[in-house]
C-alpha positions in Angstrom: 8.5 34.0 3.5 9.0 30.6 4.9 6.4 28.6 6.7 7.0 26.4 9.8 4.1 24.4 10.6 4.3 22.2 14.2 1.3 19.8 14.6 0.5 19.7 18.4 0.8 21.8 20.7 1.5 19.6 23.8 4.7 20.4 25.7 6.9 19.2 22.7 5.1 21.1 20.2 4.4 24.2 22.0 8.6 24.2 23.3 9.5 24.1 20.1 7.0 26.7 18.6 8.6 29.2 21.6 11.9 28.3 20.8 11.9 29.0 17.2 10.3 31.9 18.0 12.6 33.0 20.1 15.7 32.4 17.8 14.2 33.8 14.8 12.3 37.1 16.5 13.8 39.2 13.9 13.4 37.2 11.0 9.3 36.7 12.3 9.6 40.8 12.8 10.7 41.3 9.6 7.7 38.9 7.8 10.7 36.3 6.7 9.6 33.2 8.8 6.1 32.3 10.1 5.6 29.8 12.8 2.2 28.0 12.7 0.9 25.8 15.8 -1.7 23.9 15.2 -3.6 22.2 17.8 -7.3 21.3 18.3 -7.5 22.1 21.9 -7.5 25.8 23.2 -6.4 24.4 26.5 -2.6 23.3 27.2 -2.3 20.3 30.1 0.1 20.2 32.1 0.5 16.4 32.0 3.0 15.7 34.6 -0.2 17.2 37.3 -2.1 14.6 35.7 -0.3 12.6 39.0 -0.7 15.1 41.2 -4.6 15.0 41.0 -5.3 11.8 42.6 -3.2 13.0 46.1 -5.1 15.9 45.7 -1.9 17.9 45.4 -3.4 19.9 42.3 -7.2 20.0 40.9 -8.3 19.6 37.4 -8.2 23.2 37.3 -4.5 23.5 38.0 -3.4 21.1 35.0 -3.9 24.0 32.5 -3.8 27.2 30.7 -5.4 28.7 27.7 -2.9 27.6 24.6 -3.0 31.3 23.5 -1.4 32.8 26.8 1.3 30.1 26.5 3.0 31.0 23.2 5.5 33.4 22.6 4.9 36.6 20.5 5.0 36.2 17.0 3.4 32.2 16.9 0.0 32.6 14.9 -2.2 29.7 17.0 -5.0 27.6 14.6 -6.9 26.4 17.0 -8.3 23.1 14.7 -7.1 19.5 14.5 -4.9 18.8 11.2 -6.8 16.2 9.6 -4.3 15.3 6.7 -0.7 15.8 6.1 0.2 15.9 2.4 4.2 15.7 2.5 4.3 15.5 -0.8 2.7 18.8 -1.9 3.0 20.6 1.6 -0.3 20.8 3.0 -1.7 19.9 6.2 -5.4 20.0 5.8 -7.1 20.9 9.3 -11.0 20.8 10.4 -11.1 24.2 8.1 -9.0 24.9 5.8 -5.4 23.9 4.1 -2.1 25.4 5.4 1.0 25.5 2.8 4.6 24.8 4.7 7.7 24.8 4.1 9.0 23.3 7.0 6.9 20.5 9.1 7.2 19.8 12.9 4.9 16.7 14.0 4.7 16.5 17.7 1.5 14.8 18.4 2.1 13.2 22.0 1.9 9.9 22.7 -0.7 7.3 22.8 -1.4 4.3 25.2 -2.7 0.7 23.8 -4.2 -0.7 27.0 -5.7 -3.7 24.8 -1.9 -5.1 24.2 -2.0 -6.5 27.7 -5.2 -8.5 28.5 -6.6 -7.4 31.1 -5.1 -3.7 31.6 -7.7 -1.9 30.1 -10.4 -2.8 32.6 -8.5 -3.7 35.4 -6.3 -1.5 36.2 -6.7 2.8 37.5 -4.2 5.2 35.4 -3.2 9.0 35.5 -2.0 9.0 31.9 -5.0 11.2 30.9 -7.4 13.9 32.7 -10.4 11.8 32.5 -8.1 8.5 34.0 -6.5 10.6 36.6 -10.0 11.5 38.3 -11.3 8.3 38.1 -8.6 7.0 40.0 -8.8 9.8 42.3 -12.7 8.8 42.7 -11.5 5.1 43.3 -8.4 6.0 45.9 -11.4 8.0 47.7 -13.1 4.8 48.1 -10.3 3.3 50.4 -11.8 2.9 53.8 -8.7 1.8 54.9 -5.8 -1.0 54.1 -3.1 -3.3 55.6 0.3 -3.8 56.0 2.6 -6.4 54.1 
């Protein structure tokens, strides 16, 4: 049996998890392949509604799913962060235990440096991130009113 591992289960991860599951069905079926998605977070945001949130055009509750309900039959979830990759022997060590692969996906997102511009991290409102997106929802709420250029 060969083992594909994909670290992440954002949109990237998670697409690709469904897709290979979907092109190899029989081959999963038949106990050839196993597809392994690992991601610590049992929820799946829908990033994108991250905007949405401060125009109150979706609420924090619309931005996700359970990870589980969002994968296509035959993905096993581990529902732990991957700790350590070990390329050389094959191992991605998570929160609990070691998984042998044969084949590695690493889809881990994207992260922001707001400390490369002086100034951005404290000064500025952003929707890149739950937490950020109802903050600046909070602050837009503060608006009493504004003026025209």
């Amino acid at each position: 049996m060969k083992t594909i591992a994909i670290v992440g289960g954002g949109s990237g991860g998670l697409g690709t998890a469904n897709r290979l599951a979907y092109k190899f069905t029989n081959e999963i079926k038949a106990g050839n392949i196993k597809i392994i998605l690992i991601e610590g977070s049992s929820k799946h945001y829908y990033e994108p509604g991250f905007l949405e949130i401060p125009f109150n055009l979706l609420t924090k509750k619309n931005t996700y799913r359970e990870e589980k309900n969002m994968l296509a039959k035959g993905i096993v979830l581990v529902n732990e962060n991957a700790v350590n990759i070990d390329l050389k022997n094959q191992i991605i060590q998570t929160t609990n235990q070691k998984i042998n692969y044969d084949y590695i996906i690493i889809a881990t997102g994207t992260s922001y440096d707001y400390d490369a511009v002086p100034g951005l991290k404290t000064g500025t409102e952003n929707f890149h991130a739950l937490e950020t997106s109802l903050k600046l929802k909070a602050t837009l709420n503060k608006f009493k009113k504004g003026f025209n250029c």
